[in-house]
C-alpha positions as CSV (number, residue, x, y, z in Angstrom):
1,X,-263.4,95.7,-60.3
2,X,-261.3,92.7,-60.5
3,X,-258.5,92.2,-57.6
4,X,-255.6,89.9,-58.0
5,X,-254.1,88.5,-55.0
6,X,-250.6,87.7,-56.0
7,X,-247.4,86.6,-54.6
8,X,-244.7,89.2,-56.0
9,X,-242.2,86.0,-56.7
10,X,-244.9,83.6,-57.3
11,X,-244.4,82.4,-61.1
12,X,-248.3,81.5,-61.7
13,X,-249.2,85.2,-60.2
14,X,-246.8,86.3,-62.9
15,X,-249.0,84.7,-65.1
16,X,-252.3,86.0,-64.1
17,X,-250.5,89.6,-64.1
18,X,-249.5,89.3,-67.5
19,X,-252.8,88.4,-68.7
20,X,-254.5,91.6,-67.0
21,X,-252.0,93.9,-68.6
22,X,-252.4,92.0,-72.0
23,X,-255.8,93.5,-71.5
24,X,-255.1,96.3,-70.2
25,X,-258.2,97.0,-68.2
26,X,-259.3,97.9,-64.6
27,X,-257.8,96.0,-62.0
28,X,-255.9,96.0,-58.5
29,X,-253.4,93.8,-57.6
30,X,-252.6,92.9,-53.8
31,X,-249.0,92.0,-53.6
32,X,-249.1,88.4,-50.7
33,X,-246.1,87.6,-49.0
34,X,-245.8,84.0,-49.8
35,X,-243.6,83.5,-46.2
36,X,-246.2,85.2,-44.4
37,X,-249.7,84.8,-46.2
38,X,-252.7,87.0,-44.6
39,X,-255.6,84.9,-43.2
40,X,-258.1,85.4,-45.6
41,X,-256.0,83.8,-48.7
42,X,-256.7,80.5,-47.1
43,X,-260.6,81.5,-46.3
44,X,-260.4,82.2,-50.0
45,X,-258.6,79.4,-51.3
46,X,-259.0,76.1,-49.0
47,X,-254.7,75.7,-50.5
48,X,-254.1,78.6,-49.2
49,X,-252.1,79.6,-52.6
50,X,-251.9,82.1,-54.9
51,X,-253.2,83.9,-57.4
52,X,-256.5,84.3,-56.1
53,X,-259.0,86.3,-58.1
54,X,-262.2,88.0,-57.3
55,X,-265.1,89.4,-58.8
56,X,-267.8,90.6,-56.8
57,X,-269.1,87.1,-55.2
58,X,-266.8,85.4,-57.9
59,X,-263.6,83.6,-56.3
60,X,-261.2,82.2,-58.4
61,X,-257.9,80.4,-58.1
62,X,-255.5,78.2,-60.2
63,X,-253.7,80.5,-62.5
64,X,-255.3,79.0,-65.8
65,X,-258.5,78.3,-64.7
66,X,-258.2,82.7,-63.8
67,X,-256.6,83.5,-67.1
68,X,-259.1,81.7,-69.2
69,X,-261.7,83.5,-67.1
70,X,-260.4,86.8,-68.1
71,X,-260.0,86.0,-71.5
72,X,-263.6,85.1,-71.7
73,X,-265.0,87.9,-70.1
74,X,-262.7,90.5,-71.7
75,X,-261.7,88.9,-75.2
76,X,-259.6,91.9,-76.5
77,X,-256.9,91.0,-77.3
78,X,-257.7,87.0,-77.5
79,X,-255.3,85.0,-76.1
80,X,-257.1,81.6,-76.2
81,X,-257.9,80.6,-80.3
82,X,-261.3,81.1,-81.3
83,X,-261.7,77.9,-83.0
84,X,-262.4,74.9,-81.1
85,X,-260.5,72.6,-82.3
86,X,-257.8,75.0,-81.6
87,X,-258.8,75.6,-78.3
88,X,-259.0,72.1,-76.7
89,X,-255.6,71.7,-78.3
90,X,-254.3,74.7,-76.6
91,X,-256.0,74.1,-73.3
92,X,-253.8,70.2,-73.7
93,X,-250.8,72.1,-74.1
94,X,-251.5,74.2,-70.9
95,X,-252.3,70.4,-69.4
96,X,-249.1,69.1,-70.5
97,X,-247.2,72.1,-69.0
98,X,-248.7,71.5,-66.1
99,X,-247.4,67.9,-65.8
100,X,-244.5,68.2,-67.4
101,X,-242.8,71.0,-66.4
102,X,-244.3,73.2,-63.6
103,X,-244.5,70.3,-61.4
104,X,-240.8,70.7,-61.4
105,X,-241.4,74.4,-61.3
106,X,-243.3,73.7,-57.9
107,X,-239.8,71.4,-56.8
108,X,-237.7,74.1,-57.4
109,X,-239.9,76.8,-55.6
110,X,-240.0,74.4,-52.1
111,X,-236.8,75.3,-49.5
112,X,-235.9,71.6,-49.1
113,X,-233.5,71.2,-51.7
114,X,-234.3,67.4,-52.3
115,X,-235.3,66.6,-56.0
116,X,-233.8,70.0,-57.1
117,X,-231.1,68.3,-59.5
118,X,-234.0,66.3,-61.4
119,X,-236.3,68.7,-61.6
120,X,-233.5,71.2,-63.4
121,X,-232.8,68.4,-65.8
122,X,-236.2,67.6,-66.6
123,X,-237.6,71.5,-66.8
124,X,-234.3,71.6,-69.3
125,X,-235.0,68.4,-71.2
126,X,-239.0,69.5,-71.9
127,X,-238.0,73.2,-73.1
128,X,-235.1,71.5,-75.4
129,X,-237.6,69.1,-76.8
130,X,-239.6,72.4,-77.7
131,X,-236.4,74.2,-79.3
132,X,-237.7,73.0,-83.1
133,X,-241.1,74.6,-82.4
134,X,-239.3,78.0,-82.8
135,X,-237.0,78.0,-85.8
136,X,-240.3,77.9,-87.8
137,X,-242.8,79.8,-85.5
138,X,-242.7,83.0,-83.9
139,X,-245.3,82.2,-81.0
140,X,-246.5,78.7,-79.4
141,X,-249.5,78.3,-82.0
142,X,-247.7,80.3,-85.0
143,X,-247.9,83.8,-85.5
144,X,-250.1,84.6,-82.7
145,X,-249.4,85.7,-78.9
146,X,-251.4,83.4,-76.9
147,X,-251.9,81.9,-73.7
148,X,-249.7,78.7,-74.7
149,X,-247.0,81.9,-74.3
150,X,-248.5,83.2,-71.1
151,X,-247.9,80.2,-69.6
152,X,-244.5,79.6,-70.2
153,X,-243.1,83.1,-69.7
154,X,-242.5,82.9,-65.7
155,X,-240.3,79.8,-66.1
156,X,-238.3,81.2,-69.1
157,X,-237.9,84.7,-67.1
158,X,-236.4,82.1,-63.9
159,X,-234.0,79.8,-65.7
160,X,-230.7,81.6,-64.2
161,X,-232.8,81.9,-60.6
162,X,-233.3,78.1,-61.1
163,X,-229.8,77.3,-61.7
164,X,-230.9,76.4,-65.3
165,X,-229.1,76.6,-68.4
166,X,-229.6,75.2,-72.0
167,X,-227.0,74.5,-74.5
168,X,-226.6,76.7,-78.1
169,X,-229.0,74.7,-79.4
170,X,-232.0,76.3,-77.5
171,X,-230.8,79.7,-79.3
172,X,-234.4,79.9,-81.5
173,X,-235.7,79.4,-77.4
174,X,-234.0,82.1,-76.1
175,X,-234.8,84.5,-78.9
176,X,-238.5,83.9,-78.1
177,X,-237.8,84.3,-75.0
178,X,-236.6,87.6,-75.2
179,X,-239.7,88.5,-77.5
180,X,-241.7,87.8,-75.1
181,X,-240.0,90.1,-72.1
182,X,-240.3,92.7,-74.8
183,X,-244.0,92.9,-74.8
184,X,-245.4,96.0,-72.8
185,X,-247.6,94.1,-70.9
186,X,-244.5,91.3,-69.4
187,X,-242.8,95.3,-68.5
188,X,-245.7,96.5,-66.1
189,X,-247.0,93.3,-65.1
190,X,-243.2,92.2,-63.3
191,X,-242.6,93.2,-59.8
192,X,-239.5,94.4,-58.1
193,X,-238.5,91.3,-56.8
194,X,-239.0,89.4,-60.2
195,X,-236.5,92.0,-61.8
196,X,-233.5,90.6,-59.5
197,X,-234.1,87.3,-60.8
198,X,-232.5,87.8,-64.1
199,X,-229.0,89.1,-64.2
């Protein structure tokens, strides 16, 4: 069986969560308190971060390198395209995120404060840039849920937490946002503490 070690505010966890209900197959999940991590998270993950996944002798951390893992080795319901054209372009998408977004993501989750004002304004400049994106397509790639979607959900879940807001124009944004909380798996996958950070 497959155990997640996840923090129950971390926004990557959320990600990995998402995925195993997506799947909805046998799992456990061991909640981590990210002020006080146990020992063997950082025996398991030289960053001593999380997620952390593990399969038998199989460790596994990074929460995209541990979705795509999962998608692999259970592919009902795909969440990464088939094709592989598709694929690599999805898997640059999940890059870009990366860069351009959750590394503000990662600013805003630090206690220091410093760089918080930029980091709001770029997360808020990158999701209005994608705002077009959804007054033609339901989902990231089209018509179809995928991990493009996965990705993004934590972040779009936190923008009041984060002190973000976007303008009426990111209306065709929030209304895939709230698709996207209305899946069954976003519902069983969220923890307590993740609830109080929506009003």
């Amino acid at each position: 069986m497959m155990t997640l070690y996840s923090g129950t505010t971390d926004p990557f966890s959320q990600r990995c969560r998402i995925v195993l209900y997506e799947k909805g197959m046998d799992f456990q999940v061991v909640d981590v308190d990210l002020e006080k991590k146990a020992e063997d998270i950082a025996l398991m993950n030289p960053y001593n971060e999380v997620p952390v996944l593990v399969e038998r002798d199989l460790i596994l951390h990074e929460s995209n390198i541990i979705n795509e893992y999962i998608d692999e080795r259970f592919p009902h319901p795909q969440l990464m395209p088939p094709d592989p054209v598709m694929r690599a372009r999805a898997r640059y998408f999940l890059f870009r995120f990366e860069k351009d977004i959750f590394t503000y993501v990662v600013e805003l989750e630090s206690k220091t404060g410093k760089g918080h004002d930029k980091a709001r304004a770029q997360i808020r400049d990158a999701l209005l840039q994608m705002v077009p994106m959804f007054t033609k397509h339901k989902y990231l790639l089209g018509e179809d849920y995928s991990m493009l979607d996965v990705a993004l959900t934590p972040l779009l879940w936190r923008l009041d937490y984060y002190g973000i807001s976007l303008p009426k124009q990111a209306i065709p944004m929030m209304k895939y946002a709230e698709r996207l909380f209305a899946r069954p798996a976003f519902s069983e996958a969220i923890t307590s503490a993740e609830r109080g950070m929506r009003k």
